[in-house]
N, C-alpha and C positions, 0 to 999 in steps of 0.2 A: 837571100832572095836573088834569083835571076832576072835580069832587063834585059829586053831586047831591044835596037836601035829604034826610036820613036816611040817610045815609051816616055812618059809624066810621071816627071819624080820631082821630088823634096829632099831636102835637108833633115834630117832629125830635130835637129836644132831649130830650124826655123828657114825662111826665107824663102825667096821667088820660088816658082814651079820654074823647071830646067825641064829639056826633052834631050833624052841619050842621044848621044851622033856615034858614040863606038868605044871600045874599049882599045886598051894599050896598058902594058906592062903589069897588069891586075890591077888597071882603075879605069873608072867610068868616067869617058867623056864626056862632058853634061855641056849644051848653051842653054842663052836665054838673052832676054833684051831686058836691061834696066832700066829703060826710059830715052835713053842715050846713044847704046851703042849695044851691037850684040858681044856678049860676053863669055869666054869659054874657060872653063877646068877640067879637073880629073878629081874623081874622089873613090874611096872606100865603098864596096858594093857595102858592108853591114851600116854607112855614115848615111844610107839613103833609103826611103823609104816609096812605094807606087804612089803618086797623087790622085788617081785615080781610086785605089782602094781606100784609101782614106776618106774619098768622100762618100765611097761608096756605105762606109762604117758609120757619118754622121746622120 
């Protein structure tokens, strides 16, 4: 699946909605606020999935 930057994604596994900030070295930038603080990674484009299609499917 492709993202583009400000796109609502998830985890496969589980957890917050992240919105993409960009890509780097063939991983997805992702933040998000935990309650706390804004938080940022990189992950796996196949380890994510649209949040938005998801809900669109429930």
């Amino acid at each position: 699946m492709f993202f583009i930057v400000s796109d609502e994604v998830q985890h496969r596994n589980g957890g917050p909605r992240m919105i993409v900030t960009g890509y780097a070295s063939g991983m997805v930038e992702c933040r998000w606020y935990d309650g706390y603080s804004v938080r940022r990674e990189a992950f796996k484009e196949d380890e994510l999935y649209s949040a938005s299609e998801r809900q669109l499917a429930s």
